[in-house]
N, C-alpha and C positions, 0 to 999 in steps of 0.2 A: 795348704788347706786340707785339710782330712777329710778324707772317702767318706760316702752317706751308704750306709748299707742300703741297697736298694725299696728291701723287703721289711725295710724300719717304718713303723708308727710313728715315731718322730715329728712332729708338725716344723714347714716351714717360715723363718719370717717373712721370705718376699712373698709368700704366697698373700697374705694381709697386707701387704703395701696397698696404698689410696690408690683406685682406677685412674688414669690420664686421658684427658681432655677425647685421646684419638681412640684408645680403648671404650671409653663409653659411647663414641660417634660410631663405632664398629656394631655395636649391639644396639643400635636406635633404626628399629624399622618405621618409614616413615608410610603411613597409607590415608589417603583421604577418606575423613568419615561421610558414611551416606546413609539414607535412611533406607531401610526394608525393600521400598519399592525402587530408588535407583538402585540400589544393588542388583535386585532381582532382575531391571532392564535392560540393563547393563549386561550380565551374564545371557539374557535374550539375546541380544540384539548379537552377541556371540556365534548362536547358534544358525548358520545357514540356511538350515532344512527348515527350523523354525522360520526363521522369517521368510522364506518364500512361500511356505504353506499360509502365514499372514497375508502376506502379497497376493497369493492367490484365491484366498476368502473375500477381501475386500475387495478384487476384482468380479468375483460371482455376485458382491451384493449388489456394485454397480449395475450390474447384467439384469440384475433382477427387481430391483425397485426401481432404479433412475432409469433405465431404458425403455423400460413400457411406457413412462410418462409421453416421448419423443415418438416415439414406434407409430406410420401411421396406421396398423392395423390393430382392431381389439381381439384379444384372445376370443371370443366369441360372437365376433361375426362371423359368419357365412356369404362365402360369395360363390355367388352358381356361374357354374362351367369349369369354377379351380375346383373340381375336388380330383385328389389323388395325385396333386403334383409334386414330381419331383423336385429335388434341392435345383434353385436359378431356373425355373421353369416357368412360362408365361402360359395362360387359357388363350384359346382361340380370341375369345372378347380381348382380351389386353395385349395380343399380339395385334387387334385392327385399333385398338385404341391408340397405342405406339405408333403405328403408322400414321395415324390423324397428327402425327405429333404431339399427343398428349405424355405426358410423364407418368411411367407408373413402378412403383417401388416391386424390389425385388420382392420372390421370395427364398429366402435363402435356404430354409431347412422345408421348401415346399408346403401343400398342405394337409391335411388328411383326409378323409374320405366324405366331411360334410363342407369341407371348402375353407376350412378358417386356416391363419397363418401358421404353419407349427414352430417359426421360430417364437414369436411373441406365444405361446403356448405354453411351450418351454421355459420362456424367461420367467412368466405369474405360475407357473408349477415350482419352480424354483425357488420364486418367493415366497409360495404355503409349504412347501417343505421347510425351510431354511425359520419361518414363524413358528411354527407346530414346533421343531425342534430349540429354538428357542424359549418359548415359551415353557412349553415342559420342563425344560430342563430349569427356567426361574421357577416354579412349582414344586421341584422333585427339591431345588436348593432351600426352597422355602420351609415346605413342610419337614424334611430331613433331619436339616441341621437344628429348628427347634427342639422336634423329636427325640436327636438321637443327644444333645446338653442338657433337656432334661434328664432322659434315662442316666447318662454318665455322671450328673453332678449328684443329684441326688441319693444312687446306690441302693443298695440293699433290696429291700423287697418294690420299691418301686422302679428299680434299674431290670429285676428280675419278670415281673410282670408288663414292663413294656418291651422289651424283646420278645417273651414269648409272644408278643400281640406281632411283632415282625416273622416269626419263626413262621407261623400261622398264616400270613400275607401270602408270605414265600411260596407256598402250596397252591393260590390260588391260580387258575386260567385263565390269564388274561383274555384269551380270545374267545373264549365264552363268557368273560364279568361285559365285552364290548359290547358283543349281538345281542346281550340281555339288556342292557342300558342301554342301546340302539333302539329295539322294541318297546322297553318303556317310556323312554322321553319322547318318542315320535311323536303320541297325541299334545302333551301340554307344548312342547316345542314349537308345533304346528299352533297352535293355539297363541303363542307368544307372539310368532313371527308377525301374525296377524295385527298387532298392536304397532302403535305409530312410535319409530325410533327403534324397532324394534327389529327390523328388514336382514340385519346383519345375521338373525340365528337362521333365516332362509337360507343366506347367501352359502354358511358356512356348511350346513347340514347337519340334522342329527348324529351323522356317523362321527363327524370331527368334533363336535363340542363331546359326544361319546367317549374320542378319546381323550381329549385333557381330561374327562372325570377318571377316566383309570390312568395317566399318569398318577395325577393328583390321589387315586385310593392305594396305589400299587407300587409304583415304579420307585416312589424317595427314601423304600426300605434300606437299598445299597446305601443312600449318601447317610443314612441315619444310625449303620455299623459304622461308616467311618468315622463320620464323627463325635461317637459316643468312646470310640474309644479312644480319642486325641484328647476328650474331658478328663477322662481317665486319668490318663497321666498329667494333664496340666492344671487337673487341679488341687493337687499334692504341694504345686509351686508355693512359694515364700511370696509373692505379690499376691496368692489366692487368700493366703493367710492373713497378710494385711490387711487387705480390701476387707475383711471377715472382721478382724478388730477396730476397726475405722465404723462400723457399724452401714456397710453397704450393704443394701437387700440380697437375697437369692438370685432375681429377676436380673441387677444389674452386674453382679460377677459375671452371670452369662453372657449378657448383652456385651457388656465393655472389654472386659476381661481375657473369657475365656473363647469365644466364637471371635475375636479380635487376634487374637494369640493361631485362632486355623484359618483365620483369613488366608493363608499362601494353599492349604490343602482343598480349601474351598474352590476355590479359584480350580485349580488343576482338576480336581473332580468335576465340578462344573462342565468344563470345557470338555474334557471326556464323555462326557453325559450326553452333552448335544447330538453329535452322528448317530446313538446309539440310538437317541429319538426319533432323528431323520429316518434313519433305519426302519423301526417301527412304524412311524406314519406310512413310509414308502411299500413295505412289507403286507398294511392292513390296508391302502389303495389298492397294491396290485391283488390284493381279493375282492375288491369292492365293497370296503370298509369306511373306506377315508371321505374325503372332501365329496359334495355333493356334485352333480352335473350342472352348468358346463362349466363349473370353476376343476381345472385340472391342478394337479399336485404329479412331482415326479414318477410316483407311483402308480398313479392312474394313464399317465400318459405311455407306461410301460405298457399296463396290462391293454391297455386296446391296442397297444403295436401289436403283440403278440399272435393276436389272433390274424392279423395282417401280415404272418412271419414271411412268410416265402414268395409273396409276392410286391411286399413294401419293408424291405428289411431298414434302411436306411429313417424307418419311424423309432425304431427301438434303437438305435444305435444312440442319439443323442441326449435323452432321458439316462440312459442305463451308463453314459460316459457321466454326467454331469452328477448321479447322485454316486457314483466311487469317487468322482474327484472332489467332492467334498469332505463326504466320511473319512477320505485321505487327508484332506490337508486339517480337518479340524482334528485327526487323531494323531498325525504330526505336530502341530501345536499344542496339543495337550501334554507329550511326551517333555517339548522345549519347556513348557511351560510348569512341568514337575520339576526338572535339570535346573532351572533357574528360581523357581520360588522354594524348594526344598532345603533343607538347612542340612539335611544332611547327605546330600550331593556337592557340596561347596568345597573345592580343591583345598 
């Protein structure tokens, strides 16, 4: 048989021989199809850190909507003789009430200084924080990502003139747009509460409807850079194209289309958004911005510890644990929740 120069161009014939049966079993990778979302659960339920930060959110909700229902005390009763109890601490009165063999519930995080339970306190503070940051954050998603599909799909000079309307947002002070819109809604607000069906704008405060309005004027700038620029590129796609010759409107590329196609960045911004809100609500309570009296919010129940520092430290410790262990686990989950919904984070 005669030597093949190494370095020959030569083409071989076995090289073309038909593949066999185990040859093409070699190169057949076999993987189960899924769609978008088990995929992305999938690759969750992966993540550790994520899911205990899950585990531990949906354990704060229980704490905070299902427990109060059970709890026999109301966040804003007052019982005289508890005021200033410490954690597992009985009043004079309920230590002779005990004695009579009467039953009387603990109080576990004690009370504060006008007699009401601070745990049950706690839990309905936890649950205006945990709404305010929900809520905003469905608003900031709302108004955002409209915002920022229009800017992106449309382009040119009306992509350029609604940014500039965000560039300009960006400038503003939020904590002066609040105490200005605190001041002016106070009268008609008051006015409103007065009206039948209508008790809830009392309950909640000017200060807190104050704030949804500057979420809602201010805060869906960020989701509305992001999303203008994910239109950007996805609407360049060969499906945008189609949909465009198929005679689909503007309205519903965006609608179906194209805000279907950031469903996964939604998501993960979203969920980032939320502590960021907590944050803020908790930040404009402990100025005395937030939620009205006696409805407490995490914030609010900071700032009256405070002033209470050195002689009732054990008030601020509970508030001030509960709103980092949120902002933690929901910025935890946000992280899991980028790593799994991203497409281009995928191994």
């Amino acid at each position: 048989m005669p030597k093949t120069n190494p370095i020959s161009f030569q083409l071989k014939v076995d090289d073309f021989l038909p593949a066999s049966d185990s040859d093409k079993q070699s190169l057949v990778v076999m993987r189960e199809s899924v769609s978008f979302w088990r995929d992305g659960a999938r690759r969750l339920r992966k993540n550790k850190i994520a899911m205990v930060s899950l585990v531990v959110i949906i354990l704060i909700m229980i704490f905070s909507f299902i427990v109060p229902a059970f709890y026999p005390y109301s966040y804003e009763t007052q019982i005289r003789g508890s005021e200033n109890l410490a954690p597992m601490q009985y009043s004079e009165k309920e230590i002779a009430a005990m004695d009579a063999g009467e039953s009387v519930f603990p109080h576990f995080l004690g009370t504060d200084k006008l007699g009401r339970d601070y745990a049950v306190r706690v839990m309905v503070g936890s649950r205006i924080s945990l709404m305010v940051g929900l809520i905003a954050s469905a608003i900031i998603l709302i108004i955002g990502s409209i915002y920022g599909s229009i800017a992106g799909f449309f382009g040119g000079w009306v992509d350029l003139i609604m940014m500039r309307v965000v560039d300009i947002i960006y400038t503003v002070p939020d904590i002066l747009l609040i105490v200005l819109i605190s001041f002016a809604l106070k009268s008609p607000l008051e006015q409103l509460a007065s009206q039948p069906g209508f008790t809830w704008v009392q309950t909640l405060g000017t200060n807190l409807i104050s704030i949804f309005i500057v979420f809602a004027l201010l805060y869906w700038v960020g989701m509305a850079r992001i999303v203008r620029g994910q239109v950007l590129t996805l609407k360049e796609s060969e499906y945008v194209t189609a949909a465009r010759a198929l005679g689909a409107s503007n309205g519903r590329i965006i609608r179906k289309h194209l805000l279907t196609n950031c469903i996964g960045t939604l998501i993960v911004t979203t969920t980032l958004q939320i502590p960021s809100s907590i944050f803020t609500e908790s930040f404009l309570s402990f100025l005395g911005l937030g939620v009205a009296v006696p409805l407490p919010s995490l914030g609010s129940l900071a700032s009256a510890a405070v002033n209470g520092l050195n002689t009732y430290p054990y008030l601020l410790l509970a508030p001030a644990l509960l709103i980092s262990l949120i902002i933690l686990s929901f910025n935890l989950l946000g992280d899991g929740l980028r790593d799994a919904f991203d497409p281009k984070m995928k191994n």
